[in-house]
MDAnalysis code that builds the backbone (N, CA, C; Angstrom):
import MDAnalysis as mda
import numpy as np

u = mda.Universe.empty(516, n_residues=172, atom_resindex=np.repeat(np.arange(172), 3), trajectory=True)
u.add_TopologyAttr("name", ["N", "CA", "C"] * 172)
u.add_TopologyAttr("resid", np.arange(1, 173))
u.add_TopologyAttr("resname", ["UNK", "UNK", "UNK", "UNK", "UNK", "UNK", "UNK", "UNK", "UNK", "UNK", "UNK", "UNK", "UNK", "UNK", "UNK", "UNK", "UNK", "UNK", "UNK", "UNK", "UNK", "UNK", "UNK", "UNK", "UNK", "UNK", "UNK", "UNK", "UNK", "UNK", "UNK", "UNK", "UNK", "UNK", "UNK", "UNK", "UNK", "UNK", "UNK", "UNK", "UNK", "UNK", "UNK", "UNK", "UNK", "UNK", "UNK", "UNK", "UNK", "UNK", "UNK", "UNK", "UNK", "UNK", "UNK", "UNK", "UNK", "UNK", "UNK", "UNK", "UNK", "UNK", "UNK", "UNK", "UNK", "UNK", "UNK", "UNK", "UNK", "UNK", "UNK", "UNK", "UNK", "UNK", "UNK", "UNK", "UNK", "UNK", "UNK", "UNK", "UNK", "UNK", "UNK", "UNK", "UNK", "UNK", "UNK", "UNK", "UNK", "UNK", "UNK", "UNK", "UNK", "UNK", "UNK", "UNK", "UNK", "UNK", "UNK", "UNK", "UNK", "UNK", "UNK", "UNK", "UNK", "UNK", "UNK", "UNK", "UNK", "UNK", "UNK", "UNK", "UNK", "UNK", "UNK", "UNK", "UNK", "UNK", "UNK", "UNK", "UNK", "UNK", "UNK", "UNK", "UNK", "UNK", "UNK", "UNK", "UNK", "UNK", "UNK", "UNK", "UNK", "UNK", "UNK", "UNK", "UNK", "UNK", "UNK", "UNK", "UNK", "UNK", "UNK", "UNK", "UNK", "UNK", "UNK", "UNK", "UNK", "UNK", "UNK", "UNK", "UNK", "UNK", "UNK", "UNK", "UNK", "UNK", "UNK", "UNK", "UNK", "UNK", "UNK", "UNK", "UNK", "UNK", "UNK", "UNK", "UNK", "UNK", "UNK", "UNK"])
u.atoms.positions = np.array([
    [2.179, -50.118, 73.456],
    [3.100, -50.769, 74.360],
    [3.131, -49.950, 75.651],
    [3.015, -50.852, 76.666],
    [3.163, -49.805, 78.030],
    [4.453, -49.060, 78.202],
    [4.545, -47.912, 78.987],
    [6.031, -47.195, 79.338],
    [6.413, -48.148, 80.121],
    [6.709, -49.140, 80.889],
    [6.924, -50.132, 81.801],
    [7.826, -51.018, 80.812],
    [8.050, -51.108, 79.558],
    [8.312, -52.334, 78.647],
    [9.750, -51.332, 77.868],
    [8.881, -49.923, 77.800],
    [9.756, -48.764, 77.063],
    [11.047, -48.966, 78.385],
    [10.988, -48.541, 79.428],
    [11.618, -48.357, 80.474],
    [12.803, -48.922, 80.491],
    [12.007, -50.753, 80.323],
    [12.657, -51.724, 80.492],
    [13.633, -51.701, 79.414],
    [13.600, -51.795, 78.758],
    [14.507, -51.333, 77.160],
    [15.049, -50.657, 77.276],
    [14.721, -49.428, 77.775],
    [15.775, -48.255, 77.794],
    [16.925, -48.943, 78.920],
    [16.647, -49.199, 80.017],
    [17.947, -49.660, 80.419],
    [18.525, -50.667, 80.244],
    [17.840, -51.399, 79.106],
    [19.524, -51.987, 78.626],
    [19.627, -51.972, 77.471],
    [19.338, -51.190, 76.736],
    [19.703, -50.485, 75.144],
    [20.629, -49.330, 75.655],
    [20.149, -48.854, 76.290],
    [21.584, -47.458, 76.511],
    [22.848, -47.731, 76.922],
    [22.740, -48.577, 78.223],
    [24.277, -49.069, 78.849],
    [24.631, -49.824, 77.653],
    [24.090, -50.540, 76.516],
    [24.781, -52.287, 76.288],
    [25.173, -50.927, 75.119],
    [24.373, -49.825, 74.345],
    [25.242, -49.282, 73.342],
    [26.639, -48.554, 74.103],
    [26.505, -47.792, 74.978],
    [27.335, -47.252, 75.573],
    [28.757, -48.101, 76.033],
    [28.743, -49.279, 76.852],
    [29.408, -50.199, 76.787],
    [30.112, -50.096, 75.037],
    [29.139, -50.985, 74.380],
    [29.751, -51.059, 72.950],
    [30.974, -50.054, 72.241],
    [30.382, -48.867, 72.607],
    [31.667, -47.731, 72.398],
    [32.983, -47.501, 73.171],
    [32.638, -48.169, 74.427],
    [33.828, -48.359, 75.399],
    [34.557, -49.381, 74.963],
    [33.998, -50.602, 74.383],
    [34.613, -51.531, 74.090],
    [35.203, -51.300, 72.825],
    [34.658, -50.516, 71.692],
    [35.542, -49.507, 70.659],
    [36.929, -48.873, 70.918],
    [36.444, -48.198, 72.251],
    [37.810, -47.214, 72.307],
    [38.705, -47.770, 72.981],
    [39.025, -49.462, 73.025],
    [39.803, -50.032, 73.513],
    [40.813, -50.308, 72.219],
    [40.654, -50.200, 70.984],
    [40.790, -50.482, 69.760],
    [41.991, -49.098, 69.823],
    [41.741, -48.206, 70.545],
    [42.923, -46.936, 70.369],
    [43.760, -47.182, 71.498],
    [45.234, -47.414, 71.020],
    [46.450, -47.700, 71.797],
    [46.473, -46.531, 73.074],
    [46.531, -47.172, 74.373],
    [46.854, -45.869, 75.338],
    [45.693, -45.260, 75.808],
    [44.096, -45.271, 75.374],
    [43.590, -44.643, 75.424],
    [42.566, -44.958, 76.826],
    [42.773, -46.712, 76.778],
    [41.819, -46.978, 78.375],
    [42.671, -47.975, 79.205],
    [42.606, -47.406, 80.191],
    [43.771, -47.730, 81.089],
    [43.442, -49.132, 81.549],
    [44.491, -49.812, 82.057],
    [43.902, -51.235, 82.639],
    [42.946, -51.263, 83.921],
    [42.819, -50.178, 84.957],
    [42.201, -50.175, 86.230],
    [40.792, -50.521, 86.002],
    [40.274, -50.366, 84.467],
    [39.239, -50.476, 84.161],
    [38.250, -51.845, 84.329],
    [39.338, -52.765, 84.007],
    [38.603, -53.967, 84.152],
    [38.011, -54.337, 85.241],
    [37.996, -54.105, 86.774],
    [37.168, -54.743, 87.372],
    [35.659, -53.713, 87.384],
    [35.740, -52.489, 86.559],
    [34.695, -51.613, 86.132],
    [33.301, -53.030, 85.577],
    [34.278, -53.991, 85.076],
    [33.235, -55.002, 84.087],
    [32.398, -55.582, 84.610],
    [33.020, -56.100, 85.956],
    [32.348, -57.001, 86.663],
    [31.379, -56.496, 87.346],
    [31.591, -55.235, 87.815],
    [30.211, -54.491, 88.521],
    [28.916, -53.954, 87.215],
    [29.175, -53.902, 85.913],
    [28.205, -54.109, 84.762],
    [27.787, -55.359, 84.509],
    [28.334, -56.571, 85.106],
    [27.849, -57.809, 84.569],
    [26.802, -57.770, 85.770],
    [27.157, -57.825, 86.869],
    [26.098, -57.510, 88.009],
    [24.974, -56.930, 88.134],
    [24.723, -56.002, 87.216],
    [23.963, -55.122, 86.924],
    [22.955, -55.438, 85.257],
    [23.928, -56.347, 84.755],
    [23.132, -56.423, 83.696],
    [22.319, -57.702, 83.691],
    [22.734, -58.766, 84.772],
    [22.227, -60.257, 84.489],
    [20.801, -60.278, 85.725],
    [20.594, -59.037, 86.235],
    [19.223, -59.084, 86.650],
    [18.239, -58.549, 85.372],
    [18.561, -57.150, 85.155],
    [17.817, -56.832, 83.891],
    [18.009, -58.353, 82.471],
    [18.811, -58.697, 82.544],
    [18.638, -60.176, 81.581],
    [17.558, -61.100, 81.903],
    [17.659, -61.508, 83.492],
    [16.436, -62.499, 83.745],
    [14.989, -61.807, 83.391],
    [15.427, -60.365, 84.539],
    [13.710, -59.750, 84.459],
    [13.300, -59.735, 82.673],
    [14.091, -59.142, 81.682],
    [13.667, -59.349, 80.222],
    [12.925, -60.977, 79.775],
    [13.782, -61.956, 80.109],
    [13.370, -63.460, 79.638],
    [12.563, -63.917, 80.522],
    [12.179, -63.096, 81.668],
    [11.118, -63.709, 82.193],
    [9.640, -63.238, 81.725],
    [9.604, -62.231, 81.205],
    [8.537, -61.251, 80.553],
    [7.969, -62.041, 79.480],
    [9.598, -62.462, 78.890],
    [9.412, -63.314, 77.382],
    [8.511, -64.601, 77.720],
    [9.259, -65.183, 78.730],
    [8.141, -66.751, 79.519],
    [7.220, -66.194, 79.565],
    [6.781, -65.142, 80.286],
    [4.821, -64.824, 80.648],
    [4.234, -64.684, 79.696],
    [5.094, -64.156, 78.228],
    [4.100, -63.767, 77.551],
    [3.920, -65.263, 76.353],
    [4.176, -66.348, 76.947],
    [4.390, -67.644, 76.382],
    [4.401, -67.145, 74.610],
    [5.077, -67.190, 74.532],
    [5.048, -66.784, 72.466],
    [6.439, -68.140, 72.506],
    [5.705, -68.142, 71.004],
    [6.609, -68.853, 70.385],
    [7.722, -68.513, 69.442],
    [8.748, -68.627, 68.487],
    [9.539, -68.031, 68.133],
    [9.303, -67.516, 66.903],
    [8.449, -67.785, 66.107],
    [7.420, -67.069, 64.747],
    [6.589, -65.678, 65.585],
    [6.461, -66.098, 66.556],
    [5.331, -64.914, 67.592],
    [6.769, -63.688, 67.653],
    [7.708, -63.946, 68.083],
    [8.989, -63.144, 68.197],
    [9.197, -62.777, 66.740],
    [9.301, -63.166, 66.067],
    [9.762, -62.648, 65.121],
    [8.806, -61.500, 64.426],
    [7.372, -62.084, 64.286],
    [6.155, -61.289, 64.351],
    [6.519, -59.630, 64.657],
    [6.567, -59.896, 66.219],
    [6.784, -58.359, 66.941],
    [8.038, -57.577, 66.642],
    [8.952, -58.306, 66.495],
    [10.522, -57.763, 65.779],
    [9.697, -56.947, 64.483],
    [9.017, -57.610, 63.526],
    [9.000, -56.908, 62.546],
    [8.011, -55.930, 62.448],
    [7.325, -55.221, 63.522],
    [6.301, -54.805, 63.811],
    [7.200, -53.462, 64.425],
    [8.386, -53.910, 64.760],
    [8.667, -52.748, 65.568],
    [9.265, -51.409, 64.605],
    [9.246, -50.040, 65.483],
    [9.791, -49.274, 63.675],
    [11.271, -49.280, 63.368],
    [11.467, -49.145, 62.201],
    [12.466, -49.364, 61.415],
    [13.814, -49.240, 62.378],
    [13.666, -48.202, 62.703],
    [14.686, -47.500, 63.667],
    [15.130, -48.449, 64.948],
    [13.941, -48.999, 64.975],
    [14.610, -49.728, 66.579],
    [14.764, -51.314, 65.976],
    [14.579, -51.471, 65.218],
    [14.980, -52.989, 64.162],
    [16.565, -52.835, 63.762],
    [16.864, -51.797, 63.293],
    [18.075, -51.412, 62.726],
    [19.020, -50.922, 64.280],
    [18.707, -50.152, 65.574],
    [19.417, -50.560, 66.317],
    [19.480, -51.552, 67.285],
    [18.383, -52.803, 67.139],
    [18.824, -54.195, 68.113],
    [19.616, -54.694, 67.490],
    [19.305, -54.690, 65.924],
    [19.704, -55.972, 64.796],
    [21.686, -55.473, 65.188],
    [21.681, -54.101, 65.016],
    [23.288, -53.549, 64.375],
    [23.645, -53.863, 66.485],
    [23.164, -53.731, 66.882],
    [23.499, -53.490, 67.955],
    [24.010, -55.052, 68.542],
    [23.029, -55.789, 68.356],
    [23.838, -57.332, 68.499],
    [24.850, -57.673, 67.675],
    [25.122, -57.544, 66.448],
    [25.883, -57.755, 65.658],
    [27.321, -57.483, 66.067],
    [27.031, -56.013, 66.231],
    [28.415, -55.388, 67.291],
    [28.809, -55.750, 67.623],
    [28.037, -55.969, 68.895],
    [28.614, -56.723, 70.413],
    [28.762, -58.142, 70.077],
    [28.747, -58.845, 69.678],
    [29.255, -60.011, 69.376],
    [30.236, -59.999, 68.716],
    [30.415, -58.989, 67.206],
    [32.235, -58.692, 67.149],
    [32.791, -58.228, 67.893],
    [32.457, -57.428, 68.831],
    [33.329, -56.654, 69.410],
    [33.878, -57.867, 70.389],
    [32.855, -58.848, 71.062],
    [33.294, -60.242, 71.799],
    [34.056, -60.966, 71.136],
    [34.315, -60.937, 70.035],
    [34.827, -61.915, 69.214],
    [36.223, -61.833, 68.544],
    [36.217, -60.401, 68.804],
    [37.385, -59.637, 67.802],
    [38.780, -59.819, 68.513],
    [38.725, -60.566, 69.918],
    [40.056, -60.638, 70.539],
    [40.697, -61.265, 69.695],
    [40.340, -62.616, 69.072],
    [41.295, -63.581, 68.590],
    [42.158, -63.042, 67.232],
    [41.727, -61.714, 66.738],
    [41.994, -61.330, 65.674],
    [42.954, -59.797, 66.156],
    [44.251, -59.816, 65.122],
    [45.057, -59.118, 65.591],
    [46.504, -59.943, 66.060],
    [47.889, -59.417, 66.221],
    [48.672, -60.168, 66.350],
    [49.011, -60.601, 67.777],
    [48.498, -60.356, 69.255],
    [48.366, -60.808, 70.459],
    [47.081, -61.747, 70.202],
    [46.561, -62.195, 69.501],
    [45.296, -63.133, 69.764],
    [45.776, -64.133, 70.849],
    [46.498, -64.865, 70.482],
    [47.257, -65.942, 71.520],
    [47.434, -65.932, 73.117],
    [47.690, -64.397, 73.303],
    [47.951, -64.065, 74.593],
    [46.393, -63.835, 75.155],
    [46.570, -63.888, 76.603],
    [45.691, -63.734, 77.539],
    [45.694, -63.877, 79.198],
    [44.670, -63.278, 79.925],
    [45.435, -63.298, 81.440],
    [46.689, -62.244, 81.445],
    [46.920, -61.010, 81.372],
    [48.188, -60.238, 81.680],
    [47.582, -59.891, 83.142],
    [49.188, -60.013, 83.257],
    [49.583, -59.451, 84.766],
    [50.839, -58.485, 85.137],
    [50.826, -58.090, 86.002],
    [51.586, -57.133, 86.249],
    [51.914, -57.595, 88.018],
    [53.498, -57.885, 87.634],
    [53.776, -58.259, 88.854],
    [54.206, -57.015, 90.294],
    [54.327, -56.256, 89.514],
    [54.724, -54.516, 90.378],
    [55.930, -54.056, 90.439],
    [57.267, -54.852, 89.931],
    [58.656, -54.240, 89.813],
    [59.023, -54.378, 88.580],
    [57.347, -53.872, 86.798],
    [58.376, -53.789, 86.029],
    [58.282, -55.187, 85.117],
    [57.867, -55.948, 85.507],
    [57.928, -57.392, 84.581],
    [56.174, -57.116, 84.693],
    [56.014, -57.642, 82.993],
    [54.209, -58.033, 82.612],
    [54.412, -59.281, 81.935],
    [53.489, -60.242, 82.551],
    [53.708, -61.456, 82.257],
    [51.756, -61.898, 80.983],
    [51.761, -62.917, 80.047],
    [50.682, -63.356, 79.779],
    [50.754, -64.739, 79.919],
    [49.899, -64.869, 79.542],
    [49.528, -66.456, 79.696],
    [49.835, -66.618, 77.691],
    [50.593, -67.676, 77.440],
    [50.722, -68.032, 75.757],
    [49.747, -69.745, 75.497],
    [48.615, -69.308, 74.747],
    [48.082, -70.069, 74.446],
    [48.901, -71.512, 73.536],
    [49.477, -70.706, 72.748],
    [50.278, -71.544, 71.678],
    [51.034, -72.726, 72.772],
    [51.369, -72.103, 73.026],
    [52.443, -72.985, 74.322],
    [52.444, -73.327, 75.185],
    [50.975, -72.885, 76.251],
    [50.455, -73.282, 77.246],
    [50.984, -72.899, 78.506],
    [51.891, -72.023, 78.008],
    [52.752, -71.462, 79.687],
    [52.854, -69.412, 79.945],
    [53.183, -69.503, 81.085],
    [52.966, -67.729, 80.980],
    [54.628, -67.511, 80.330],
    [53.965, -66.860, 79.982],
    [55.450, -65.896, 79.482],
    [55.569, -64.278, 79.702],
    [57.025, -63.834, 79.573],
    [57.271, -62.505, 79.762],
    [57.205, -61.798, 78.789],
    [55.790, -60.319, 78.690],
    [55.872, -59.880, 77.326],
    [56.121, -58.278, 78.321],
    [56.361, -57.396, 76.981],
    [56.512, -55.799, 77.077],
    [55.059, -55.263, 77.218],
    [55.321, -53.888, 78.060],
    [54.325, -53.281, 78.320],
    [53.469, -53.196, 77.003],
    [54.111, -52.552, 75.701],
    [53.078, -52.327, 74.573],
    [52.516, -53.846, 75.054],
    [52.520, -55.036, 74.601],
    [51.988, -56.382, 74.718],
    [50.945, -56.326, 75.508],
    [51.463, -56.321, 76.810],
    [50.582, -56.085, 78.061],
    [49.301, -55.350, 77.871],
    [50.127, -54.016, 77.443],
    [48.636, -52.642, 77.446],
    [47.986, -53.519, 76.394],
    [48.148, -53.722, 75.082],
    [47.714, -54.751, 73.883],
    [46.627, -55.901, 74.622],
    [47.273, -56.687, 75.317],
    [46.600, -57.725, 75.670],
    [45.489, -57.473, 76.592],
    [45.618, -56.634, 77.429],
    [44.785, -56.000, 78.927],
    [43.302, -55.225, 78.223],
    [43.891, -54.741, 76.755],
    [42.799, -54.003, 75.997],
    [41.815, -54.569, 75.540],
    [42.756, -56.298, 75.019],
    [41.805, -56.874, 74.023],
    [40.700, -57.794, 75.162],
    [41.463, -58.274, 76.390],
    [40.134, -59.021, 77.546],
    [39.646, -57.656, 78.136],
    [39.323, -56.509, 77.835],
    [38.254, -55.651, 78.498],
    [37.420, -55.527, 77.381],
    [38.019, -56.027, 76.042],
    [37.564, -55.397, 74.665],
    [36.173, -56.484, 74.647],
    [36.437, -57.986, 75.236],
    [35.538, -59.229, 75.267],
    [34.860, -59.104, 76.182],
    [35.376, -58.365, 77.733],
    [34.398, -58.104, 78.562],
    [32.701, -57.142, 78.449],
    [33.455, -56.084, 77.804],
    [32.722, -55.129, 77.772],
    [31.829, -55.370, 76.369],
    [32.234, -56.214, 75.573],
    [31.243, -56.874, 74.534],
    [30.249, -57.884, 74.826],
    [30.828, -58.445, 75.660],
    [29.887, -59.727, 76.480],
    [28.363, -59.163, 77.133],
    [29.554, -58.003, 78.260],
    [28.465, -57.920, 79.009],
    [27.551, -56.784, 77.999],
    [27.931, -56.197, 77.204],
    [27.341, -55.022, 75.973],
    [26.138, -55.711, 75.215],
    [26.525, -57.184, 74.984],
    [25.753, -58.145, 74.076],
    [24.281, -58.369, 74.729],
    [24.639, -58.786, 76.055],
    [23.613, -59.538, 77.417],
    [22.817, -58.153, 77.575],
    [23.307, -57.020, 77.560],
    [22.363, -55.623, 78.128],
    [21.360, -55.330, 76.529],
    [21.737, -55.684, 75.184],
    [21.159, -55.283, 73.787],
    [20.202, -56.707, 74.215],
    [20.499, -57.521, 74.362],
    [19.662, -58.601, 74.292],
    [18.415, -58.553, 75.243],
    [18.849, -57.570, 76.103],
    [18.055, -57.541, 77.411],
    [16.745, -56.243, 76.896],
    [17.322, -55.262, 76.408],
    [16.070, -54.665, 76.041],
    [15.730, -54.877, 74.630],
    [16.202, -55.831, 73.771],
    [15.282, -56.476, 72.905],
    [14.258, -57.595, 72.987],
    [14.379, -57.900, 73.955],
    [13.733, -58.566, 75.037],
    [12.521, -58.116, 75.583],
    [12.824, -57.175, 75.906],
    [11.295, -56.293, 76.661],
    [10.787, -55.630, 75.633],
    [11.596, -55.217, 74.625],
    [10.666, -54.821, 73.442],
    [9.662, -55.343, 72.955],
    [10.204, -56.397, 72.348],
    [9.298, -57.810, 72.295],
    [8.720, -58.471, 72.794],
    [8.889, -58.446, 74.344],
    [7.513, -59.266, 75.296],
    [5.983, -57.567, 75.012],
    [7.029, -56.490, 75.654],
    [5.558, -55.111, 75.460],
    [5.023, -55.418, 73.907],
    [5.606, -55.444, 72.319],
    [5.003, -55.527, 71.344],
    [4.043, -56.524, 71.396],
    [4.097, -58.326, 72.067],
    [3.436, -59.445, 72.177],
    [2.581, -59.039, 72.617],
    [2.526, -58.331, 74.111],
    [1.358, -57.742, 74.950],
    [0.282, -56.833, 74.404],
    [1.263, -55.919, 73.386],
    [0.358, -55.157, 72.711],
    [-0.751, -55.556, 71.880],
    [-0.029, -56.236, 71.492],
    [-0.505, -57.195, 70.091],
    [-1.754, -58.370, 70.745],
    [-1.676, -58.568, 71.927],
    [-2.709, -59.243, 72.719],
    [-3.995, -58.646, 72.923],
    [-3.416, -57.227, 73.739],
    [-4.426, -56.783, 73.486],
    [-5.418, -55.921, 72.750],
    [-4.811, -55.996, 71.539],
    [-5.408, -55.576, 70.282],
    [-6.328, -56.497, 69.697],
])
C-alpha cells in the first residue's frame, strides 16, 4: 500500500478516535465545559473534505462492495478490530443522547441573568430547566456532535485504507 493511502488514514483515524474520547468524557458531570461546542463545527469542517477526498479514492478505484469487503479482510487484525470497534463507538456515542433521563431535552440555552432554558420534546415548547439539566443537556448535544463528526473522520480513513488495499491488490 502506498504511504499516500497510510497518510490518508492516519488523519482521520487519529482525530475521529481522539474525538471519540472527547465525546466519552462528556459522560463525566462537570468535566467539559459548554464553550466547547462551537469547537465541533470547526472539526466538521475539517473532516467533510478528508470524507470526500476518502470516497472519491473509493470511486477511482471502481470496486464493488464484495471487492470492499475483500480488502477489509486482508487488512491486519489490528486495524480490522480498530475501524470495526471504532465505528461501532461512534455511532453509540451518536446515539447515546436519547438514553439517560434528559433524552427529551435539547437546544439549551443560556440566557445570561441566570435562567437555562431547553427545548422539551415531549411537549414541544422550551422550558425552564436547572443548571445540573442544562450542563446535562449541553453535554449530551456535544456528546452527538463529537460522535457524528468522530463517526465521518473513522469512516474517512477506513476509506483510504481500503481504496490503498484495492490498489494494492491491483497491482499485484
Amino acid at each position: 500500500m502506498k504511504r499516500s493511502y497510510l497518510i490518508h488514514a492516519g488523519f482521520g483515524l487519529v482525530p475521529g478516535g481522539a474525538l471519540i474520547l472527547l465525546a466519552a468524557l462528556t459522560w463525566v458531570p462537570g468535566l467539559v465545559p459548554p464553550e466547547w461546542s462551537p469547537g465541533v463545527l470547526a472539526a466538521l469542517l475539517l473532516a467533510f473534505p478528508l470524507f470526500l477526498a476518502a470516497v472519491a479514492r473509493l470511486l477511482l478505484a471502481r470496486v464493488s462492495k464484495a471487492t470492499l469487503w475483500e480488502a477489509f479482510r486482508c487488512l491486519p487484525g489490528m486495524a480490522q478490530l480498530g475501524i470495526g470497534g471504532g465505528l461501532v463507538v461512534g455511532f453509540g456515542t451518536s446515539f447515546s443522547v436519547s438514553a439517560g433521563p434528559y433524552g427529551h431535552l435539547q437546544a439549551p440555552e443560556e440566557d445570561g441573568v441566570g435562567r437555562y432554558t431547553a427545548f422539551d420534546t415531549s411537549v414541544r415548547e422550551t422550558v425552564e430547566v436547572s443548571r445540573e439539566v442544562y450542563l446535562a443537556v449541553v453535554g449530551a448535544d456535544l456528546r452527538m456532535s463529537l460522535g457524528m463528526v468522530a463517526t465521518m473522520l473513522v469512516a474517512a480513513g477506513a476509506a483510504a485504507l481500503l481504496a490503498g488495499e484495492v490498489r494494492r491488490a491491483d497491482r499485484a
